[in-house]
C-alpha positions in Angstrom: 0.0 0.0 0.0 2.5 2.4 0.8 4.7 2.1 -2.3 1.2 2.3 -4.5 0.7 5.4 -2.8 4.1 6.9 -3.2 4.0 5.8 -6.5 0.0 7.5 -7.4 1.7 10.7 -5.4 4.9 10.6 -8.1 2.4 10.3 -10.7 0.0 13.3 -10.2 3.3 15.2 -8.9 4.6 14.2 -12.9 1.2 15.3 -14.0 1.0 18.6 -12.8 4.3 19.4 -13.9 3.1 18.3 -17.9 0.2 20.6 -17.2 2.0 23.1 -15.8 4.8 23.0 -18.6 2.4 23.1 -21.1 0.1 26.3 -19.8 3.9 28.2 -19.6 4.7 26.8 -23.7 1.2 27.8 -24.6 1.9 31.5 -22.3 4.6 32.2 -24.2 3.2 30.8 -27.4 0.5 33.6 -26.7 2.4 36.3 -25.9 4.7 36.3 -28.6 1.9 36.2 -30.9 0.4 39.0 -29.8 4.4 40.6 -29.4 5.1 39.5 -32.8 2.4 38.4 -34.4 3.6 36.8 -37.4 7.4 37.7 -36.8 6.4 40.9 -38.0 8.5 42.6 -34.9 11.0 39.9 -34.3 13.9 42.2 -35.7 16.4 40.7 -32.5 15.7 38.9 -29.4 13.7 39.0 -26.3 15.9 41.6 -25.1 13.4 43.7 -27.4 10.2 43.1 -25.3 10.3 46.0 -22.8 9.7 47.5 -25.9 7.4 45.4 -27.2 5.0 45.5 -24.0 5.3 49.6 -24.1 3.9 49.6 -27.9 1.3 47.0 -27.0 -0.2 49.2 -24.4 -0.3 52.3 -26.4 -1.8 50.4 -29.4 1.1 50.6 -32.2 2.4 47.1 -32.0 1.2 46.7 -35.5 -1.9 45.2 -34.4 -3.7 47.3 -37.1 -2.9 44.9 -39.6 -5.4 42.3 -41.0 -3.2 39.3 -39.3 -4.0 40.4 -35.8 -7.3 39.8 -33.8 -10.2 41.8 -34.0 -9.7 43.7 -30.6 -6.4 44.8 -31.4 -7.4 46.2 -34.6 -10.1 48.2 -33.1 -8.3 49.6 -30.3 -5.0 50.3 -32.6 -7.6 52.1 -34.7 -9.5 54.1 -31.8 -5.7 55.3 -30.8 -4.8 56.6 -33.9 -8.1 58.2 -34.8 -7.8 59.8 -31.4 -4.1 61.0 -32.4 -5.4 62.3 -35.5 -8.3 64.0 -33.9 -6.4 65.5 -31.0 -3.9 67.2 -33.3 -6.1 68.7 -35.5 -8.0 70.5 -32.8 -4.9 71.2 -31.0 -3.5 73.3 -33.8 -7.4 74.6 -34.5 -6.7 75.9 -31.0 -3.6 77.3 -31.2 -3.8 81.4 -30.5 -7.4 81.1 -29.6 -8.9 83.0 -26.4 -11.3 82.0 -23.5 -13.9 83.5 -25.1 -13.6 81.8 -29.1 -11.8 84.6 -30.7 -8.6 84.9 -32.1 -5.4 86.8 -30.7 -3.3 88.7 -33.5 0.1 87.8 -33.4 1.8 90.6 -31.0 -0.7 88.9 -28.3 0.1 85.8 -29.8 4.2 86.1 -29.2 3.1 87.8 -25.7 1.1 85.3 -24.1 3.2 82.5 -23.2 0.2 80.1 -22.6 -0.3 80.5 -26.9 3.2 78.9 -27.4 2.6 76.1 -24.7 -0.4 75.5 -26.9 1.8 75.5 -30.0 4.5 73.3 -28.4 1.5 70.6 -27.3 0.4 71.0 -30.9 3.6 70.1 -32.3 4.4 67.0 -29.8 0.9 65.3 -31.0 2.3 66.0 -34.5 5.3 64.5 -34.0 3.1 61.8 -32.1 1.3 60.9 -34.8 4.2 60.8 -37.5 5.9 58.4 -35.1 2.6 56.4 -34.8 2.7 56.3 -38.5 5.8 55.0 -38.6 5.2 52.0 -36.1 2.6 51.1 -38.3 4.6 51.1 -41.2 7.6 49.1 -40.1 7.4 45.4 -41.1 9.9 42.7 -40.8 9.7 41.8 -44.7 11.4 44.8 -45.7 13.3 44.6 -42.9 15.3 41.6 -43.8 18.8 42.9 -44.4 18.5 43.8 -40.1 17.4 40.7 -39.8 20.0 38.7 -41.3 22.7 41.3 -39.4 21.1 40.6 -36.0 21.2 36.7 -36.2 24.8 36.8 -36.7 25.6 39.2 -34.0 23.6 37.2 -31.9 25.7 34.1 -32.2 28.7 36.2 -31.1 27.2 38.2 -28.2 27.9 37.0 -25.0 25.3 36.1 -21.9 26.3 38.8 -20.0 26.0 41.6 -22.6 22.4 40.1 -23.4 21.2 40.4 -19.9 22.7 44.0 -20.1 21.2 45.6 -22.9 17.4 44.0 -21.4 18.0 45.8 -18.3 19.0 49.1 -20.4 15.7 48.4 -22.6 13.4 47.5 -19.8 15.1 51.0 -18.4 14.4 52.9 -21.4 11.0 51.3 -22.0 10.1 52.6 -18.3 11.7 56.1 -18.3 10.0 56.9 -21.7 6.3 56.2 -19.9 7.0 57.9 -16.4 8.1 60.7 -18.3 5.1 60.5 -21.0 2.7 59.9 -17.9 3.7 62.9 -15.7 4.0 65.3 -19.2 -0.3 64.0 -19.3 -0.5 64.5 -16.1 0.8 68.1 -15.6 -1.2 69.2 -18.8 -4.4 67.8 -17.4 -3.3 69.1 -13.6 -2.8 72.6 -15.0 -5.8 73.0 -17.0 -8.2 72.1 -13.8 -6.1 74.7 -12.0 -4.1 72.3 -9.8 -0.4 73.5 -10.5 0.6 75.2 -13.1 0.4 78.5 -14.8 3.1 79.4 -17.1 3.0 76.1 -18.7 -0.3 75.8 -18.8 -2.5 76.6 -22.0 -5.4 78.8 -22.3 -8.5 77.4 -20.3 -11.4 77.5 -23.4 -14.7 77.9 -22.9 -15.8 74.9 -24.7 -13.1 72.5 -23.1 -15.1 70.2 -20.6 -13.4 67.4 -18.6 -14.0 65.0 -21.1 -11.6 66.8 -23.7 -9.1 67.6 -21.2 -8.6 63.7 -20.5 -8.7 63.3 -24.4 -5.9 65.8 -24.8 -3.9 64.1 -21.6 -4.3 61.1 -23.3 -3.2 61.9 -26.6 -0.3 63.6 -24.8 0.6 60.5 -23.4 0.6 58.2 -26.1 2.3 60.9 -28.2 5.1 61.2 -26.4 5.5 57.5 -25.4 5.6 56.7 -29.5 7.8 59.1 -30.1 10.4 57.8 -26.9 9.6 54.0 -28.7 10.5 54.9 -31.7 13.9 56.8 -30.7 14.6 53.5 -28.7 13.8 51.1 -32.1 16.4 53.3 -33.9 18.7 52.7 -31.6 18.7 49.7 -31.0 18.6 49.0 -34.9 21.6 51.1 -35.0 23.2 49.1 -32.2 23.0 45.6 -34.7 24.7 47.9 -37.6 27.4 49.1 -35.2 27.9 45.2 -34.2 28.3 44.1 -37.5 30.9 46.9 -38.5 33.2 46.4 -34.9 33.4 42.6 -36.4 34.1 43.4 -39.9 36.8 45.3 -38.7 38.2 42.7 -36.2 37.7 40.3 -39.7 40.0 42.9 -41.8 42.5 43.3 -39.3 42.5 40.3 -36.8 44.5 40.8 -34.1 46.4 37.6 -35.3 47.6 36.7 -38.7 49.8 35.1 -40.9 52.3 37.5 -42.7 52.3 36.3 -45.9 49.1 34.9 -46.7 48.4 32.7 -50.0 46.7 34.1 -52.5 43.8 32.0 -52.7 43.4 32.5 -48.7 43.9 36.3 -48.9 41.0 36.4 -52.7 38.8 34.0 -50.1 39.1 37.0 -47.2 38.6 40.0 -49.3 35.3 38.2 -50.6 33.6 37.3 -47.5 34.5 40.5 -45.8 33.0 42.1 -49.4 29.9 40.0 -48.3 29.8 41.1 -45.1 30.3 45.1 -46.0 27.5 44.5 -48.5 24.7 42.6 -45.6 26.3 45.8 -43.4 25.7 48.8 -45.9 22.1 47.2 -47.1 20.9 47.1 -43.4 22.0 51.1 -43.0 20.1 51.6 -46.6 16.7 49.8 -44.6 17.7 52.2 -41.4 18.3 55.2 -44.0 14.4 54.4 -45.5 12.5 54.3 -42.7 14.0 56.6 -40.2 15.6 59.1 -42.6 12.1 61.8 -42.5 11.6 61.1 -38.6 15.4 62.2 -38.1 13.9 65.4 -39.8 11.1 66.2 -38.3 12.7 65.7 -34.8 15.3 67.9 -35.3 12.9 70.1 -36.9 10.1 70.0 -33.8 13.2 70.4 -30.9 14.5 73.7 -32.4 11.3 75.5 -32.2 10.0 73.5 -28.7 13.5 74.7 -27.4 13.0 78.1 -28.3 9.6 78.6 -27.1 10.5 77.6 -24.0 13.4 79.4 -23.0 11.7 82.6 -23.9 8.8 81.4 -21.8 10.9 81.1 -19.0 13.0 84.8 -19.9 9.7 86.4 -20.5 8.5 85.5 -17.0 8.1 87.6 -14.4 8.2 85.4 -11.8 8.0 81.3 -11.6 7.1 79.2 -9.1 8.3 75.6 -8.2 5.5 73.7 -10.3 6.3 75.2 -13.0 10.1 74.8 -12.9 9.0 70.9 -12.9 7.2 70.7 -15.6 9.5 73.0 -17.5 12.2 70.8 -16.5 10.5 67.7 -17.6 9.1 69.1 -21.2 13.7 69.5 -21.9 14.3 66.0 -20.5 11.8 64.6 -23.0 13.3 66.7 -25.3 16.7 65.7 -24.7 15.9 61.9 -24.5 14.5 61.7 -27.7 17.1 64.0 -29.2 19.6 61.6 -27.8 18.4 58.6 -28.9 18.4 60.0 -32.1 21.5 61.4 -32.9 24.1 59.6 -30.7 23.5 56.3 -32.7 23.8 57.7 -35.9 27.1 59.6 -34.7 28.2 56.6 -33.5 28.1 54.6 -37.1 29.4 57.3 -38.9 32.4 56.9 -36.7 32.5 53.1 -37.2 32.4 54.0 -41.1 35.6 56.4 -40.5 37.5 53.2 -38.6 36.6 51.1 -41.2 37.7 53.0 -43.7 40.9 53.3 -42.0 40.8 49.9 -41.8 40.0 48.9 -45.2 43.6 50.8 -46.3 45.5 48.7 -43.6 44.0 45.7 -45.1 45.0 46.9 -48.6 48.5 46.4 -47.2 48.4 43.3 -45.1 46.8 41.0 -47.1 49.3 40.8 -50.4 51.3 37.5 -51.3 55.1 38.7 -51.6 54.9 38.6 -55.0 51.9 40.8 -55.3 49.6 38.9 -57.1 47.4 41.0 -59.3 44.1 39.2 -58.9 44.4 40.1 -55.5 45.5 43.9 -56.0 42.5 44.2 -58.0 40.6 43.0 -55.9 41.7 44.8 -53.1 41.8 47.6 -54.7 37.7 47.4 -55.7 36.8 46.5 -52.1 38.5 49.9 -50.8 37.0 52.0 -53.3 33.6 50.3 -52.9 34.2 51.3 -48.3 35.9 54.8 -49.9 33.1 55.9 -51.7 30.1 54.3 -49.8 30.3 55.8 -46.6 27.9 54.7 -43.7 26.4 58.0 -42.8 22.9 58.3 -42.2 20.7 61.4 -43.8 18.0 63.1 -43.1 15.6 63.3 -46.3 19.3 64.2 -47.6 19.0 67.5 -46.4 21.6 67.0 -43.6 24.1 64.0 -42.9 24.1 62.8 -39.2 27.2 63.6 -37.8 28.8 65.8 -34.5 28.8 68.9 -36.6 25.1 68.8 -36.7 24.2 69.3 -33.0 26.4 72.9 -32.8 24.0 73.5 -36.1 21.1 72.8 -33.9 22.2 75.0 -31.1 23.0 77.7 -33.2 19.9 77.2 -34.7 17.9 77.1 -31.7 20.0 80.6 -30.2 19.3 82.3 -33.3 15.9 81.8 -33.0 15.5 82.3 -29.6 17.4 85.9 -30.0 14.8 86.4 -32.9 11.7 86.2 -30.1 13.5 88.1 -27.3 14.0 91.1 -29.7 10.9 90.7 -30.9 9.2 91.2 -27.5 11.1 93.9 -26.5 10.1 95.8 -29.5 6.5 95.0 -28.6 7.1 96.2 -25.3 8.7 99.5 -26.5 6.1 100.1 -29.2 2.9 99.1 -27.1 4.5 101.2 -23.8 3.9 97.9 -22.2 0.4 97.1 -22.6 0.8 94.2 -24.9 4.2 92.9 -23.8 3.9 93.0 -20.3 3.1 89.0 -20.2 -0.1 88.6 -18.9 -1.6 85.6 -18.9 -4.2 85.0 -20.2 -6.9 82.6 -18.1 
């Protein structure tokens, strides 16, 4: 009796832990479908999910396509129709008073309330570009990343995977705390909470309802945006991978000093392979981030300016309002960030290879300097030379360090451009219309 028993005990114990196995497999099953429903997102690992889970709650996991079930096509449809919505009747708002009528543009540039309206108006644009964009991005087209990330992931070690989760999972969190409190502060100062400066005009027809609308539409605004600056970067972290080991493939650390020709042709054409997979993945990166590179440098200049002459223009400022100001250039800065210091980044790599390519072009030659090899040699360091790794901007501007002292001078000239034109108003309306106000 006893050993039946032990052995009825061993099987349910075996039993549950079937069951048990296979309600964890069908979990996961689950929730990489709805992650990555048909591999659609799968561009790297599970290091990626922070990510994933962040665009799942704000709808833009590319659930809006016909794949996906029914509820997640619906509420990824409510989301952007409310985006859409939102910015529209933001910018309808923009220079409006309390009372329905429009403010002409001295008022306009005098009331500091009217900017904060036109910075909100120009985050939900952004918002809704970058929404676009996570609709948009599919893992067919994105194949050449693809291929790039399965081989780096066979090189990278344990300990860097469990790294970049926890700096994704930290990104993925930052990015909605500060999204949440930017909602939060806009809805706080509109019921007269906190806020003043920063706060935009209280309309007559607002009711609570539109207030939580906006808030929302803040929210999710600024949380695709932050997603999307974290996708680039991480898609410009398996480009950056690629090159660092195409450069340890030109010039290993170790290697023979004269090599045979056939072993030095058999280099030169798999490192020709791999500069090809390296330079299509950048021409995939260059396609679909290349106008929101644009635009974000275009929306920080003018949400830099604006507030900095809020601040200036303000008489005084209380503690509140230093917050949120404070948070509005965090935001700002992250996403800036996230932008631009990845793309610096692989136009460096494309310097060192370059550099690299030339020190090749002298270590790899037979002693009697075989000519098949010259030539072909020679072809690979033209084709590094002349197809540099530099991401554009709709080709208006290249991303390297010199752009950001173009952005500052940019955003100082502007800035100088508002200061003088207030004092002028102050001077030519003897203070009635430049004496900063604000409006309820």
């Amino acid at each position: 009796m006893p050993s039946t028993s032990h052995s009825a005990v061993r099987h349910h114990s075996g039993l549950q832990q079937i069951v048990k196995g296979t309600m964890l497999t069908a979990k996961k099953t689950m929730i990489a479908k709805i992650l990555s429903s048909r591999n659609k997102w799968a561009i790297c690992d599970r290091t990626l999910y922070p990510i994933y889970y962040l665009l799942l709650i704000l709808g833009l996991n590319q659930s809006i396509r016909p794949n996906n079930s029914l509820l997640f096509r619906i509420y990824s449809w409510l989301v952007f129709c409310l985006l859409l919505f939102t910015t529209i009747r933001k910018f309808n708002q923009i220079g409006v008073r309390p009372n329905g009528t429009r403010e002409t543009m001295q008022e306009f540039f005098a009331n500091p309330r009217s900017l904060i309206t036109l910075c909100n108006a120009l985050i939900m644009m952004s918002g809704l570009l970058a929404s676009l964009q996570l609709y948009t991005l599919g893992a067919k087209r994105l194949k050449p990343l693809k291929i790039l990330c399965q081989f780096s992931l066979n090189v990278r070690s344990k300990e860097a995977e469990r790294r970049q989760f926890i700096i994704n999972t930290f990104l993925a969190v930052l990015s909605g705390v500060l999204a949440l409190t930017m909602a939060a502060t806009y809805a706080l100062s509109k019921w007269g909470y906190i806020l003043y400066i920063v706060g935009t005009p209280n309309l007559d027809t607002e009711t609570i309802f539109c207030v939580l609308l906006d808030s929302y539409a803040l929210f999710v605004s600024r949380a695709a945006i932050s997603a999307l600056a974290i996708l680039f970067y991480q898609h410009c972290s398996v480009i950056r991978r690629s090159i660092k080991h195409l450069i340890n493939e030109m010039v290993p650390a170790e290697q023979d000093e004269c090599p045979l020709p056939d072993a030095s042709l058999q280099k030169i054409h798999d490192c020709q392979i791999s500069y090809q997979r390296i330079f299509n993945g950048k021409a995939v990166i260059e396609e679909y981030y290349s106008f929101v590179l644009f635009y974000s440098y275009g929306v920080c200049i003018p949400i830099f300016c604006f507030l900095m002459f809020v601040v200036m223009s303000s008489q005084s400022i209380c503690w509140s309002e230093v917050v949120s100001i404070v948070i509005w250039i965090i935001n700002a800065i992250l996403v800036l960030l996230l932008f631009s210091l990845p793309a610096f980044m692989i136009h460096e790599d494309g310097d060192r290879l370059v550099a690299s390519s030339f020190r090749m072009y002298h270590e790899t030659f037979h002693e009697e300097r075989d000519l098949t090899v010259l030539s072909q040699m020679t072809f690979f360091t033209f084709q590094i030379h002349s197809t540099k790794l530099t991401l554009s901007a709709c080709n208006y501007f290249y991303m390297d360090r010199s752009i950001l002292l173009s952005l500052f001078s940019a955003i100082l000239t502007y800035f100088l451009i508002l200061w003088e034109f207030d004092i002028k108003n102050k001077t030519i309306g003897g203070g009635d219309i430049g004496n900063h106000t604000l409006l309820p």
